[in-house]
Each structure stands twice: as C-alpha cells, then as structure tokens.
N, CA, C and O atoms as a DFTB+ gen file, in Angstrom:
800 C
 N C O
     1  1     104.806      64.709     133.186
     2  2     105.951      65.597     132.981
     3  2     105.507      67.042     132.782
     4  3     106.265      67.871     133.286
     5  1     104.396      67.528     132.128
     6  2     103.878      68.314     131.661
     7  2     103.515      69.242     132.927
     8  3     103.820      70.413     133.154
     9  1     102.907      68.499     133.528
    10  2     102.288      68.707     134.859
    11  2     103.347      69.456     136.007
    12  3     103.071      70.527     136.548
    13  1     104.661      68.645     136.277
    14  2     105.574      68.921     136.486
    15  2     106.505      69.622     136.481
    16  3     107.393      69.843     137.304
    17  1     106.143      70.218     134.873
    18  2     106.703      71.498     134.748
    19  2     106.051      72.841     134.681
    20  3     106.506      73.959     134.439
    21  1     104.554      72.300     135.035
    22  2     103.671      73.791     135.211
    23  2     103.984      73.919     136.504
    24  3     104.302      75.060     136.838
    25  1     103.992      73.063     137.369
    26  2     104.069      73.533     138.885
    27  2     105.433      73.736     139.254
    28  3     105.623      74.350     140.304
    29  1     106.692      73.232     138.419
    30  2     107.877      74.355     138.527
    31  2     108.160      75.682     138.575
    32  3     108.839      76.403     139.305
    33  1     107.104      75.907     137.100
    34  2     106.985      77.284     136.825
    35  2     106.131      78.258     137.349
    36  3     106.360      79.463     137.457
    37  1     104.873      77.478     137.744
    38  2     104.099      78.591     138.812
    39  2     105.108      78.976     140.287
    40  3     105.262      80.064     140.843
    41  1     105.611      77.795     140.582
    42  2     106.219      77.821     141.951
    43  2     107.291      78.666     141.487
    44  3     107.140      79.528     142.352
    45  1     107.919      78.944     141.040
    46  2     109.398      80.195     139.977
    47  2     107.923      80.950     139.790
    48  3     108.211      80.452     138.702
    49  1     106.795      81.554     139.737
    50  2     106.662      82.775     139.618
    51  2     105.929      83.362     140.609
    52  3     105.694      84.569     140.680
    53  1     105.555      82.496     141.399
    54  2     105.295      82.962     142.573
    55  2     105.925      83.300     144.047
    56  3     105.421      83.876     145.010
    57  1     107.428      82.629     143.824
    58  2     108.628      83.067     144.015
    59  2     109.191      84.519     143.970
    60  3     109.719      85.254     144.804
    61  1     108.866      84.629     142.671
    62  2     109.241      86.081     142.258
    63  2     108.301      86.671     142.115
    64  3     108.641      87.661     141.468
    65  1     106.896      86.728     142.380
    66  2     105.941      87.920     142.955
    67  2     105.886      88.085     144.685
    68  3     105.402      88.895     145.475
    69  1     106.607      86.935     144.761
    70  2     106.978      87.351     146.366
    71  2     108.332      88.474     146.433
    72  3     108.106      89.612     146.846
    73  1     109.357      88.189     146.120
    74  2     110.223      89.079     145.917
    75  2     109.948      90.659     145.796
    76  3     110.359      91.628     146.434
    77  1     109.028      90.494     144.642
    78  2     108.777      91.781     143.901
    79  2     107.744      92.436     145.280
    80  3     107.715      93.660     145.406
    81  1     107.050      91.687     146.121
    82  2     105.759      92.475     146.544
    83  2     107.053      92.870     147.836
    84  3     107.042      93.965     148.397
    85  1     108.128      91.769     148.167
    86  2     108.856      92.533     149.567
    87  2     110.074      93.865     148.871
    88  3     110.425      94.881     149.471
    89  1     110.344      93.595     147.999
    90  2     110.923      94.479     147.392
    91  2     110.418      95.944     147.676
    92  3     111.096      96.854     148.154
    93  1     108.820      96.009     147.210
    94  2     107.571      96.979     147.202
    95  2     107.701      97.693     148.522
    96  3     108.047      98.839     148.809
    97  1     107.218      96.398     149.413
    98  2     107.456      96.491     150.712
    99  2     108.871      97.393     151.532
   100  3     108.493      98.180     152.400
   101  1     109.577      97.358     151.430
   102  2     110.557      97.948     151.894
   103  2     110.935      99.098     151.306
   104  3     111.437      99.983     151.998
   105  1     110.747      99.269     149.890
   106  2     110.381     100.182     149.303
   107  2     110.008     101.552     150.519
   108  3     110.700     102.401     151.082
   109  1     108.159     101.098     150.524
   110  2     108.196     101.516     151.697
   111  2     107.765     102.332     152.205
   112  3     107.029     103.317     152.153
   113  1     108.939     101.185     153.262
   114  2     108.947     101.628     154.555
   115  2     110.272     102.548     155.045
   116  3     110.645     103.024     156.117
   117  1     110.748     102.532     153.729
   118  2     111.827     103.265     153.260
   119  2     111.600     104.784     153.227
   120  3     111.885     105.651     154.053
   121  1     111.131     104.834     152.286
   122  2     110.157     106.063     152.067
   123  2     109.659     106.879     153.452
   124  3     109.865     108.065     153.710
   125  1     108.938     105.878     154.269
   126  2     107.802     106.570     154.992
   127  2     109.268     107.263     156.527
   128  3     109.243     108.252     157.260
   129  1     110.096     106.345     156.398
   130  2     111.106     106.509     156.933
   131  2     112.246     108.215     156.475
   132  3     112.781     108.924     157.326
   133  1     112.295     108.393     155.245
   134  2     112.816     109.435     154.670
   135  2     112.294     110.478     154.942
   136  3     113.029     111.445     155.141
   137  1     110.296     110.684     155.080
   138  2     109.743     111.432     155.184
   139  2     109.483     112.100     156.620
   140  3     109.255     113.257     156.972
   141  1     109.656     110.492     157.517
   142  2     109.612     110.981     159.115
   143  2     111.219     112.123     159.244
   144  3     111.420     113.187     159.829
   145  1     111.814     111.516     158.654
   146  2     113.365     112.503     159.225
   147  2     113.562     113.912     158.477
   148  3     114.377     114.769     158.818
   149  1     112.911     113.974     157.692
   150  2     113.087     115.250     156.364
   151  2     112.598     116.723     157.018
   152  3     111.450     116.562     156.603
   153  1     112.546     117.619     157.485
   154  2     112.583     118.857     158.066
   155  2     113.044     119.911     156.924
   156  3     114.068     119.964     156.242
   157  1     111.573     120.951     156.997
   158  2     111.907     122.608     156.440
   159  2     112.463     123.375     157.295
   160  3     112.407     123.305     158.522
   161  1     113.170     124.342     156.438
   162  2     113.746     125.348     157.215
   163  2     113.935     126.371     157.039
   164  3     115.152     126.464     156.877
   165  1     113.317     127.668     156.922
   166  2     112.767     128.903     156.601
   167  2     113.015     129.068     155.053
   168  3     113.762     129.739     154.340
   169  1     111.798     127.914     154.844
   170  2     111.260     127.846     153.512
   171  2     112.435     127.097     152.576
   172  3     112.440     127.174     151.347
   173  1     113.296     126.457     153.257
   174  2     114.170     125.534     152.851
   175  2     113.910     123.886     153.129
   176  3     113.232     123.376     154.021
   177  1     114.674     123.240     152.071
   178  2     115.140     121.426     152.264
   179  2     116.140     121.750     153.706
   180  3     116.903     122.700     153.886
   181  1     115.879     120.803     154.462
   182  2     116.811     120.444     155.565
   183  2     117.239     118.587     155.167
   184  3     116.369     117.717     155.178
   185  1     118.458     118.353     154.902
   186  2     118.322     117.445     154.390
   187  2     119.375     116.510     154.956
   188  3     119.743     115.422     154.512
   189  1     119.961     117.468     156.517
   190  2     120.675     116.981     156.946
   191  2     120.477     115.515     157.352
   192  3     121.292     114.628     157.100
   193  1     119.066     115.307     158.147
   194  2     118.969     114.501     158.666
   195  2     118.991     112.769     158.122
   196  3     119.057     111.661     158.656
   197  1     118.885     113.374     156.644
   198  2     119.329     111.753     155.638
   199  2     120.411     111.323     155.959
   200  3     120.652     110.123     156.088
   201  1     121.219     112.239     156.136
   202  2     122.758     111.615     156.369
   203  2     122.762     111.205     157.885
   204  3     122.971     109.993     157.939
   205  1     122.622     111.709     159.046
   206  2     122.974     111.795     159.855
   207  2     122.127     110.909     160.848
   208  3     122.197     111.183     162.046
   209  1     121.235     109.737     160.379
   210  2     121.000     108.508     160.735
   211  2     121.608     107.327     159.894
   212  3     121.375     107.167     158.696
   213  1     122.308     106.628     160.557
   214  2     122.986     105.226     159.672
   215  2     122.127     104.912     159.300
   216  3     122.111     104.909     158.069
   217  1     121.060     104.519     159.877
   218  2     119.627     103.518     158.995
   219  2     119.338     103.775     157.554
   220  3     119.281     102.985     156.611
   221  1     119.111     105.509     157.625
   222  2     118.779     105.873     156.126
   223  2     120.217     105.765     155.440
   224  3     120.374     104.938     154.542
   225  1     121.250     106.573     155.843
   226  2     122.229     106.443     155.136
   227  2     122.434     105.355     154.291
   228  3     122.263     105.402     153.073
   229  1     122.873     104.172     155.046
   230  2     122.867     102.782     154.621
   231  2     121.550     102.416     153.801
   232  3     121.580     101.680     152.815
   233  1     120.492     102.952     154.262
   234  2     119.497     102.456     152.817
   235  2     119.345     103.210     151.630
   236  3     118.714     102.833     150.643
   237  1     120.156     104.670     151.798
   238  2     120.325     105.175     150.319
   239  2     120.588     104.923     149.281
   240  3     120.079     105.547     148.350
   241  1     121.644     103.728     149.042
   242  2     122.114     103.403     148.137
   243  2     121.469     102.210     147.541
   244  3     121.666     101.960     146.352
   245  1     120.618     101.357     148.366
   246  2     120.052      99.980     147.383
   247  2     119.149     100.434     146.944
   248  3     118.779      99.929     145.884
   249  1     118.211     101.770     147.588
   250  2     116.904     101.762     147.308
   251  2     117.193     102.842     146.184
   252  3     116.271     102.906     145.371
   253  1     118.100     103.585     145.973
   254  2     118.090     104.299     144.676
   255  2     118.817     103.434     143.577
   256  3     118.570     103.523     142.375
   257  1     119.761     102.573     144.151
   258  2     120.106     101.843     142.710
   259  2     118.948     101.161     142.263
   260  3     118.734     100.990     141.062
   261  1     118.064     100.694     143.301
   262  2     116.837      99.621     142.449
   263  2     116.066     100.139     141.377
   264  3     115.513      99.411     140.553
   265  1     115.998     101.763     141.363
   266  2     115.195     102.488     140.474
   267  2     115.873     102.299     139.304
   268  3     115.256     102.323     138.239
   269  1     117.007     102.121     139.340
   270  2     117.340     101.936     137.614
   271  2     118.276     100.770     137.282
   272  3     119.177     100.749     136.442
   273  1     117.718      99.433     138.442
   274  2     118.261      97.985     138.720
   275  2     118.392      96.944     137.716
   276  3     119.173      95.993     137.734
   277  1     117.318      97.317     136.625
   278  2     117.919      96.521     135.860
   279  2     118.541      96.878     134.549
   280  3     118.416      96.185     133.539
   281  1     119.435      98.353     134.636
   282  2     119.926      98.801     133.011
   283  2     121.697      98.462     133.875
   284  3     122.557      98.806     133.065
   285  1     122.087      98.141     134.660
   286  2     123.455      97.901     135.164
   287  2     124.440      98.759     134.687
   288  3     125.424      98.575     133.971
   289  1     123.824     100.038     135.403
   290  2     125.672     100.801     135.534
   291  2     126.258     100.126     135.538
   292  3     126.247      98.976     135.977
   293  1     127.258     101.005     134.776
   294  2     128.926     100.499     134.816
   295  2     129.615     101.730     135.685
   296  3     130.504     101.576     136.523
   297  1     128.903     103.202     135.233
   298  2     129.675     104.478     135.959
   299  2     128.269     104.724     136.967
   300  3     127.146     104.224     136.898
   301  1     128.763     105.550     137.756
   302  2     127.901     106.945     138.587
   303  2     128.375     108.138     138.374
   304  3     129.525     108.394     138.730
   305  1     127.694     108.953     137.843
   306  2     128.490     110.469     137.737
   307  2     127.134     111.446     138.685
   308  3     125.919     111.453     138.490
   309  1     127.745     111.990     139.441
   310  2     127.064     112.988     140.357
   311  2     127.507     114.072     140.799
   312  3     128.690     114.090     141.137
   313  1     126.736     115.234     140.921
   314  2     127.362     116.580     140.858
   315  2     127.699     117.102     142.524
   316  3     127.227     116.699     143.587
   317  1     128.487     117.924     142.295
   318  2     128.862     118.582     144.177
   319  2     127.740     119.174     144.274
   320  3     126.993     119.317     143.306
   321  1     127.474     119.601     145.468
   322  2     127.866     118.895     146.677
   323  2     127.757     117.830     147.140
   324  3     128.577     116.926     147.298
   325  1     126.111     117.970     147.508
   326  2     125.265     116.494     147.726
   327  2     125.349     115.279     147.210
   328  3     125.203     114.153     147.684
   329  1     125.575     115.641     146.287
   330  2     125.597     114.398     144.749
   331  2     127.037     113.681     145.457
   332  3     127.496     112.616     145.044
   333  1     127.553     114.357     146.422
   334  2     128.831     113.767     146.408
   335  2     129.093     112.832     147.400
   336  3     130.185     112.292     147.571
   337  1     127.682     112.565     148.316
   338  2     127.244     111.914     149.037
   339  2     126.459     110.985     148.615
   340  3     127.007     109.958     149.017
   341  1     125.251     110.603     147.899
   342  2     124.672     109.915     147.312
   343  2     125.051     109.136     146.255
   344  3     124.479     108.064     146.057
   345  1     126.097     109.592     145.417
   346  2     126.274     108.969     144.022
   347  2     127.331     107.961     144.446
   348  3     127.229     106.941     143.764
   349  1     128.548     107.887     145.557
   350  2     129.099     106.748     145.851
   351  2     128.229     105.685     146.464
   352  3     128.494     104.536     146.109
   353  1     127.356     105.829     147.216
   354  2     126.477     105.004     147.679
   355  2     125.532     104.262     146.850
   356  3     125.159     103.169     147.275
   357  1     125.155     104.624     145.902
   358  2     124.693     103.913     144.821
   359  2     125.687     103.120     144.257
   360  3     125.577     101.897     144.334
   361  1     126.918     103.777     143.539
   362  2     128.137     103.047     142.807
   363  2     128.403     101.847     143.410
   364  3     128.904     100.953     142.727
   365  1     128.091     101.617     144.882
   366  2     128.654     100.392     145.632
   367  2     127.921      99.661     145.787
   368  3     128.195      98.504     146.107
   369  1     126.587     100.163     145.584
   370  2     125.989      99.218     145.600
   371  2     125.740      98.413     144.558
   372  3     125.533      97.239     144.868
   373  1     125.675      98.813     142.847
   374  2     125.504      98.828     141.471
   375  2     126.938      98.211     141.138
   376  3     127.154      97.535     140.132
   377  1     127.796      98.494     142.009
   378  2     129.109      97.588     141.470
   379  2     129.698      97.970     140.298
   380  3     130.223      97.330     139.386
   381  1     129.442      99.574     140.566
   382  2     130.249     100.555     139.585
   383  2     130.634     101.343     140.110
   384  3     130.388     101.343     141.316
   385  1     131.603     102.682     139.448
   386  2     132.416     103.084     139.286
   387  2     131.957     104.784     140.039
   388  3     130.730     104.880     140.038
   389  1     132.746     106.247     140.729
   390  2     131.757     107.067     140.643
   391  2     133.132     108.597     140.136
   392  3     134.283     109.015     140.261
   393  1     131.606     108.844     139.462
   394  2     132.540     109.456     138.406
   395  2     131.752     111.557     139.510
   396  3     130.572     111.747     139.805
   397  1     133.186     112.817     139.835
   398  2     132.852     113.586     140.096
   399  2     132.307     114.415     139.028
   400  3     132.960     114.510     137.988
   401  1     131.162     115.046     139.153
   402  2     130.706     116.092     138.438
   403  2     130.683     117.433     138.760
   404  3     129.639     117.852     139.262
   405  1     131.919     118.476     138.525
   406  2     132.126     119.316     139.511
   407  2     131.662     120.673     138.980
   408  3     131.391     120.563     137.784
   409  1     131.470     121.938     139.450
   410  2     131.559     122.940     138.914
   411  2     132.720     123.960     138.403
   412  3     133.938     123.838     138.525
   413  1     132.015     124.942     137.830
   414  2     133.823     124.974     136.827
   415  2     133.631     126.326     137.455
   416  3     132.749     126.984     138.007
   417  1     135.286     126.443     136.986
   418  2     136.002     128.051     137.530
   419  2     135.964     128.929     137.002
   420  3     136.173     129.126     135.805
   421  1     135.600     129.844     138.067
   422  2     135.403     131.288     137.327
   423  2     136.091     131.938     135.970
   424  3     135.625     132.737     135.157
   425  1     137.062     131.446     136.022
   426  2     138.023     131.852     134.858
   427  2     138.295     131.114     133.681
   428  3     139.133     131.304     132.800
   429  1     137.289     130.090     133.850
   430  2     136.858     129.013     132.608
   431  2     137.673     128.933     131.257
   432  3     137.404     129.046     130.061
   433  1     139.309     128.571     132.365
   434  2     140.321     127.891     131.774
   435  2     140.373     126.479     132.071
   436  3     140.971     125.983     133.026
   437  1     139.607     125.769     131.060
   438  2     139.723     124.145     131.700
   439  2     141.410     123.634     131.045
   440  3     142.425     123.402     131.702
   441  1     141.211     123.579     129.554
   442  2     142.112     122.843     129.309
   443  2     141.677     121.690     128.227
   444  3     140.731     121.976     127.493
   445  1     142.125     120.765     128.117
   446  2     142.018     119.721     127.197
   447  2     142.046     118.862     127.962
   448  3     142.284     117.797     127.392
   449  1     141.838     118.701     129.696
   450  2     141.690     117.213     129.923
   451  2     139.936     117.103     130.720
   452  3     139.395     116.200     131.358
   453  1     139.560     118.205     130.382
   454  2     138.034     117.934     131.020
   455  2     137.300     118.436     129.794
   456  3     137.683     119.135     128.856
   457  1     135.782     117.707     130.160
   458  2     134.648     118.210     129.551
   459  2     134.059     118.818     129.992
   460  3     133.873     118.663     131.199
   461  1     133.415     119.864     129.302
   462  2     132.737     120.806     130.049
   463  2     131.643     121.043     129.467
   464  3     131.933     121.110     128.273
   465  1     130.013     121.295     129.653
   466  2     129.105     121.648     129.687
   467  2     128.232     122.695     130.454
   468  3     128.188     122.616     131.682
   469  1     127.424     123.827     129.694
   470  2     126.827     124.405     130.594
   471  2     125.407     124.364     131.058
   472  3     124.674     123.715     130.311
   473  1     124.739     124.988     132.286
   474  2     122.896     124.477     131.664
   475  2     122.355     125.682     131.533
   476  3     122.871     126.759     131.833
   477  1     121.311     125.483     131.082
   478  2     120.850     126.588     130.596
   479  2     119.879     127.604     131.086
   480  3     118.800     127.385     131.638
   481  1     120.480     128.859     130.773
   482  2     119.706     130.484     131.656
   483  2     119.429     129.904     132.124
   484  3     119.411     128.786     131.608
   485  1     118.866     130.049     133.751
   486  2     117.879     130.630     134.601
   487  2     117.052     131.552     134.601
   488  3     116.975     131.794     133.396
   489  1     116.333     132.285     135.134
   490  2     115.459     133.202     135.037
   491  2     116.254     134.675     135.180
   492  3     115.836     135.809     134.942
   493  1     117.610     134.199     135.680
   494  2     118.220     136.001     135.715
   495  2     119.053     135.954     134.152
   496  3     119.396     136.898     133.441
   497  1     119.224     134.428     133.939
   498  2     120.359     134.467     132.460
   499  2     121.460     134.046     133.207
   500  3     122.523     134.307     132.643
   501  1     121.572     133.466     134.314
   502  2     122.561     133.002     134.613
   503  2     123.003     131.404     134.298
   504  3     122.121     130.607     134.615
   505  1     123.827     130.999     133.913
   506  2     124.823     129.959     133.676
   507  2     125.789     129.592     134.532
   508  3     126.412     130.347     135.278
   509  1     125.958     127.983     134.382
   510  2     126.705     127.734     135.318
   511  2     127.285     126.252     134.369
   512  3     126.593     125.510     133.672
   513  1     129.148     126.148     134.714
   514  2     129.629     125.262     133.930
   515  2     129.649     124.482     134.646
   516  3     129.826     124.760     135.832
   517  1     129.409     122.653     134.057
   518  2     129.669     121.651     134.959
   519  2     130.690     120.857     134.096
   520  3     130.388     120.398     132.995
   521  1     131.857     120.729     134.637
   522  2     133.179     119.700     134.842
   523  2     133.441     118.270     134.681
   524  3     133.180     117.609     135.686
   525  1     133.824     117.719     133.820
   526  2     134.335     116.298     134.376
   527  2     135.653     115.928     133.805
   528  3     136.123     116.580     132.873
   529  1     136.346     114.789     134.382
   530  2     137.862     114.774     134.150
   531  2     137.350     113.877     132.308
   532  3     136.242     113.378     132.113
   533  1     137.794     113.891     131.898
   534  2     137.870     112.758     130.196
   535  2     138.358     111.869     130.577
   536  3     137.762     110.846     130.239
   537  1     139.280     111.697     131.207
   538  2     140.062     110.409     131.616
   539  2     139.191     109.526     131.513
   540  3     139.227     108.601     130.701
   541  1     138.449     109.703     132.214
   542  2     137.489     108.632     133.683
   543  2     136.245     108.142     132.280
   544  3     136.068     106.977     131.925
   545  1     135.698     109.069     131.826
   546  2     134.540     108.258     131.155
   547  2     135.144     107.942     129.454
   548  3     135.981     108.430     128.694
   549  1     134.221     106.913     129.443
   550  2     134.791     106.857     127.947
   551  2     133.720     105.716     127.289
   552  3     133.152     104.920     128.037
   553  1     133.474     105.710     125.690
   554  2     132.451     104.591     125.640
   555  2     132.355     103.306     125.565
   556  3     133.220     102.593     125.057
   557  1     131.252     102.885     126.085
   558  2     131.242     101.492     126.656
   559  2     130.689     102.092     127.712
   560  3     129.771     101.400     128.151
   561  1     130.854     103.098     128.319
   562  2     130.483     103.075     129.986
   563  2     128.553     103.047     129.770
   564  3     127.742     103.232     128.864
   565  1     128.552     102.792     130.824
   566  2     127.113     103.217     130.928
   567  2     126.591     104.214     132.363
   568  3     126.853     104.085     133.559
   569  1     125.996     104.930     131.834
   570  2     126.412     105.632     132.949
   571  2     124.498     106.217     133.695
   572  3     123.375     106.169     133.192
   573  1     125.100     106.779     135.254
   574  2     123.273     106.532     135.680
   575  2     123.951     108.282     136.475
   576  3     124.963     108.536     137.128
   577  1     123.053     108.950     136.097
   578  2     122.921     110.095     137.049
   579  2     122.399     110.380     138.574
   580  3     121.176     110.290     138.681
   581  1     122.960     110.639     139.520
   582  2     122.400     110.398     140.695
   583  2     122.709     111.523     141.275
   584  3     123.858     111.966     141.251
   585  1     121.357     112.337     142.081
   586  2     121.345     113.404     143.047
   587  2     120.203     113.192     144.124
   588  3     119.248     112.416     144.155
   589  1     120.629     114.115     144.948
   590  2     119.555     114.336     146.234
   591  2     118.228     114.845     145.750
   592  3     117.162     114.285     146.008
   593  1     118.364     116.052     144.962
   594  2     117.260     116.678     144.746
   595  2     117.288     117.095     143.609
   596  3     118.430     117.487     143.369
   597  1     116.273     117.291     142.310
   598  2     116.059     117.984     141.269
   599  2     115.120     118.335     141.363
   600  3     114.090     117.803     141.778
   601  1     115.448     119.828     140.781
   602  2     114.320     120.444     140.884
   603  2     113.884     121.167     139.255
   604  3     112.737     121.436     138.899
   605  1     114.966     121.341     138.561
   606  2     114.532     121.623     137.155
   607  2     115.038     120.451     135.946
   608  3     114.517     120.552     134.835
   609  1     115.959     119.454     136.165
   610  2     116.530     118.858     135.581
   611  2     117.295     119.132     134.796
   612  3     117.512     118.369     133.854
   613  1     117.963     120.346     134.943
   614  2     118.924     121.115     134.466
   615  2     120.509     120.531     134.677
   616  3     121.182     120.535     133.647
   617  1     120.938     120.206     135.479
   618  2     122.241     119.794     136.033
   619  2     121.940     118.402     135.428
   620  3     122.875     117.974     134.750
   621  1     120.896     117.621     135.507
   622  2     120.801     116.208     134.767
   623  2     120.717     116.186     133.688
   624  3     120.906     115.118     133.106
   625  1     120.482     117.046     133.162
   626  2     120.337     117.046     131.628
   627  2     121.902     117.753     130.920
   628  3     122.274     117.175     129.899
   629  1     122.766     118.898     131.392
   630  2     123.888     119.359     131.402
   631  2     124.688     117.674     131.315
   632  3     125.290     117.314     130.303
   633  1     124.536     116.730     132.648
   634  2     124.936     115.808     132.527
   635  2     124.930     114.539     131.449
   636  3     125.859     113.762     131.223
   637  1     123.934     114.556     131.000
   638  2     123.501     113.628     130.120
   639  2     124.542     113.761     128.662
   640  3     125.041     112.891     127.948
   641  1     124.608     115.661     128.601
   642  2     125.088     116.388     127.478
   643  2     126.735     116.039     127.390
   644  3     127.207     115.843     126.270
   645  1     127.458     115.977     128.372
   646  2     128.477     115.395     128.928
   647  2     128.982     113.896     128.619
   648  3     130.049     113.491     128.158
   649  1     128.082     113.374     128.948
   650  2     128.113     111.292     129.038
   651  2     127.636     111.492     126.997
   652  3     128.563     111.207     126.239
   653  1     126.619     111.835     126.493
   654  2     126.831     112.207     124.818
   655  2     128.164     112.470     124.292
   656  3     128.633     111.866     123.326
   657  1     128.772     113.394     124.952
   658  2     130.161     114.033     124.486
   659  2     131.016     113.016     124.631
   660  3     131.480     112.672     123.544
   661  1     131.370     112.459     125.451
   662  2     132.254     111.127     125.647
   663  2     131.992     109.822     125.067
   664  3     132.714     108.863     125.339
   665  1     131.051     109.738     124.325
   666  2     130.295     108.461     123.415
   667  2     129.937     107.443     124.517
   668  3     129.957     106.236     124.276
   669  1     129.601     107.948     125.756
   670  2     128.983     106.326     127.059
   671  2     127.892     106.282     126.379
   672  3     127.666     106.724     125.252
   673  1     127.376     105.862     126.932
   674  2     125.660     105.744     126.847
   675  2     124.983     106.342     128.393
   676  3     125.519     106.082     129.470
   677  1     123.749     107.158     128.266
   678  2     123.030     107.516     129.305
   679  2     121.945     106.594     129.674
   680  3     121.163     106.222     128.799
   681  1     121.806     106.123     131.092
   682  2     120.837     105.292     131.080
   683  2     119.825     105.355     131.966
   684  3     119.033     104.442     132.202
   685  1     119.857     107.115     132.778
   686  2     118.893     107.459     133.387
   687  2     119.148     107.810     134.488
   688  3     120.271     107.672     134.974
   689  1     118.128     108.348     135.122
   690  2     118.855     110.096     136.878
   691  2     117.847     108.887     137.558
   692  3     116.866     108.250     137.174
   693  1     118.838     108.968     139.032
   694  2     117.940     108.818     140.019
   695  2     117.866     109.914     140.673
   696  3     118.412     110.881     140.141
   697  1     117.119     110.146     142.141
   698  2     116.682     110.856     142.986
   699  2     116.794     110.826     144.302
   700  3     116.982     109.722     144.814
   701  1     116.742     111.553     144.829
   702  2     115.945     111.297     146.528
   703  2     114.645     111.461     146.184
   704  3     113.657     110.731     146.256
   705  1     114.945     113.163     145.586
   706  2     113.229     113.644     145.559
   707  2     113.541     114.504     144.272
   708  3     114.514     115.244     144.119
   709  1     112.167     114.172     143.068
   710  2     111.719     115.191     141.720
   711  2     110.845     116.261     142.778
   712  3     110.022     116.142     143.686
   713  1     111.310     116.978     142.318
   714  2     110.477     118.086     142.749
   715  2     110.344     118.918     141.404
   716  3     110.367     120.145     141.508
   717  1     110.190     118.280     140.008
   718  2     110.333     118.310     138.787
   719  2     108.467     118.742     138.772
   720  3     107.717     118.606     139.739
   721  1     108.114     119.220     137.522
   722  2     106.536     119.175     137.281
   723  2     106.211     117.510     136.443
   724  3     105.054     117.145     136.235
   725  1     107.300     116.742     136.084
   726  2     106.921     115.368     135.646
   727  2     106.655     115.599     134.847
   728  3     106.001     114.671     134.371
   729  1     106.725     116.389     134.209
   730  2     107.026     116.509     132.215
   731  2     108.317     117.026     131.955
   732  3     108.575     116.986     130.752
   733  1     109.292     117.535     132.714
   734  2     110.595     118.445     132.144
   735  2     111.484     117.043     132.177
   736  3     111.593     116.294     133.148
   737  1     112.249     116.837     130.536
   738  2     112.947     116.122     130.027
   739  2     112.776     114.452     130.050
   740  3     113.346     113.738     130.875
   741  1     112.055     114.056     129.192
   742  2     110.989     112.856     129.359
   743  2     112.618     111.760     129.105
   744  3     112.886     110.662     129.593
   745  1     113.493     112.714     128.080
   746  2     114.440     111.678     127.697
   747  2     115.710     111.518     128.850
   748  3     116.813     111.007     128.658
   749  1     115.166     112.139     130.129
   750  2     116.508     111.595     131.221
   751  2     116.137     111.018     132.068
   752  3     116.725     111.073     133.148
   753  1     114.760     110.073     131.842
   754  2     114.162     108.993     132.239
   755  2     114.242     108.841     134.186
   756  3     114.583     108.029     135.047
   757  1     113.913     109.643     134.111
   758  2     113.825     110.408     136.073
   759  2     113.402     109.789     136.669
   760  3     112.178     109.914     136.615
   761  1     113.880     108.690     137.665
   762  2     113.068     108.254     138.849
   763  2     113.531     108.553     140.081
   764  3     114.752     108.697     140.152
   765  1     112.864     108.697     141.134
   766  2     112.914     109.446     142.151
   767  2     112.325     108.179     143.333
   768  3     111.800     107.101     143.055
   769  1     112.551     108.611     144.353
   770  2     112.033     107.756     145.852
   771  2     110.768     108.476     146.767
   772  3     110.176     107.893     147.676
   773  1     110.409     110.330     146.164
   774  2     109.498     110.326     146.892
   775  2     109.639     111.387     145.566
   776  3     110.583     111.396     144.776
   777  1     108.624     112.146     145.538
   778  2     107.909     113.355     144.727
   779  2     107.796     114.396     146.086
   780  3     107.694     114.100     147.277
   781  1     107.868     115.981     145.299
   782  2     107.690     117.391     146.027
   783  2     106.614     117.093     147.314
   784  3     106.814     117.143     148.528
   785  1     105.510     116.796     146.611
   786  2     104.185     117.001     147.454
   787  2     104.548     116.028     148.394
   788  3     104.153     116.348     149.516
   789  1     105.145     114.968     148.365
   790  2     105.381     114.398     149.729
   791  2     105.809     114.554     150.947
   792  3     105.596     113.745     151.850
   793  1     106.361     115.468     151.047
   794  2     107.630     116.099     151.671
   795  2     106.380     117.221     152.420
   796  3     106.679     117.910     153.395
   797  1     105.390     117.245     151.970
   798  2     104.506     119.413     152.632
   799  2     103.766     118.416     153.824
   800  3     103.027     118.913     154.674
C-alpha cells in the first residue's frame, strides 16, 4: 500500500513538473515572439505591432495573468490608454472584472463619486490626477494592476494608493515590459514578460 502510494505521488509530481516546465516553455516562446514584432521609432516604443497580430494579441492575456496566477483577481484596474487594451484581456482571462483607470480633468472638479489620486513630481514638478468611478471597487475586491509598459512605477503605485483608499486589497502590477531599475517600489510586487534590455 505504502508503495502504492509513493508511486501515486511521484507520478502527481511529475505530472506537475511537466506542466510547470511546458508552462516555462511557452512562456517562451511567447516572449521570443513579442520581441520579434516589437520595433523603435525615433527613439520611441512602437508597440503597435502587439496588437495588430491575433497570435500575440490572443496570447496577451494568459501569459500576463500567469504572472500573478495564483493570488486570483477578483478586479483588473488599468490606466488609459494602453492599459485599456491589455487590462480586459487579462480580466477574461482571470475571470474578473476590469475596472477603468482614467485621467482627470483639467478643472479637477471630480465630485463625490470618484477617487482620485495623484503621482508624484516628475522632474519638471509636474502632476498628473488618476480617476476611478467608487462605484465599481469596493472591499473584498482584490485587485491586480495591469499595463503595457512601466517605466517609473508611478501610475502603479498612484494605483495601488487608490485600491488602499477603497479598502480592496492590492495584489500586484503586471507588465508587458519593466523598464523599471528593479528596485523602484518593492511593495507593488512587479512582474513583467520581458525587461528594458530585452527589447535593444
């Protein structure tokens, strides 16, 4: 019997180091795939081309929900523009919810039915408010940050400040690409699908 149940259990874990190594695997080829289509453009992200193959499109969303696969959103909150492309594609896949993260108006009359947060200076001292309806989040949620690109973790962290304000819980940013130095904001638990230097 004993016997019987070691070779259950090796066979269940070698099962699931198979999983895990095709998981890896596609991972990728995922990746190497993102990087063939990705194009600069006078000293810019060209980032059209993510969208504008179904292949990647359609693999945007499993391969960024897997980065934070096992804390199970309940929300997606993601900021305009881009974010406004990526963060439903995750939500559907995660079998949650997607919450807009918008920018606020010049005349920064919200009101009492949004939250609002700002992030902080830039190098000129500029500020910028980011938006969300109250309705929509509330606690209990759990919520996962999702964008194309970060580059200071500023808008993710504004966000985080947001999902605090509403009592959810934060449970971590995905990416396309950190283009972060990998020390800025250890507590918005950043995972990404490729890093800066990948991309030169």
């Amino acid at each position: 019997m004993a016997a019987e149940r070691r070779k259950s259990f090796d066979g269940g874990l070698a099962s699931l180091n198979d999983r895990r190594m095709k998981v890896r695997q596609d991972t990728d080829a995922f990746t190497t795939r993102l990087r063939t289509v990705f194009r600069w453009r006078n000293n810019g992200a060209q980032m059209e081309g993510w969208w504008a193959h179904a292949d990647v499109l359609s693999g945007l969303g499993p391969a960024l929900a897997r980065l934070h696969g096992h804390a199970r959103p309940s929300v997606v909150i993601a900021p305009e523009a881009r974010g406004f492309v990526v963060g439903p594609l995750v939500a559907i896949q995660a079998g949650a919810g997607f919450i807009e993260m918008r920018k606020g108006r010049s005349d920064g009359d919200y009101g009492d039915e949004v939250m609002v947060r700002s992030t902080p200076p830039d190098y000129q001292h500029r500020t910028l408010d980011w938006v969300v309806q109250r309705r929509f989040l509330h606690p209990g949620h759990r919520v996962l940050f999702v964008d194309d690109w970060v580059d200071t973790g500023a808008t993710a962290q504004t966000a985080r400040r947001i999902v605090d304000d509403s009592g959810a819980t934060f449970i971590g940013a995905a990416a396309i690409v950190d283009a972060t130095d990998g020390r800025s904001h250890p507590d918005l638990r950043l995972r990404a699908l490729l890093r800066l230097r990948e991309l030169h």
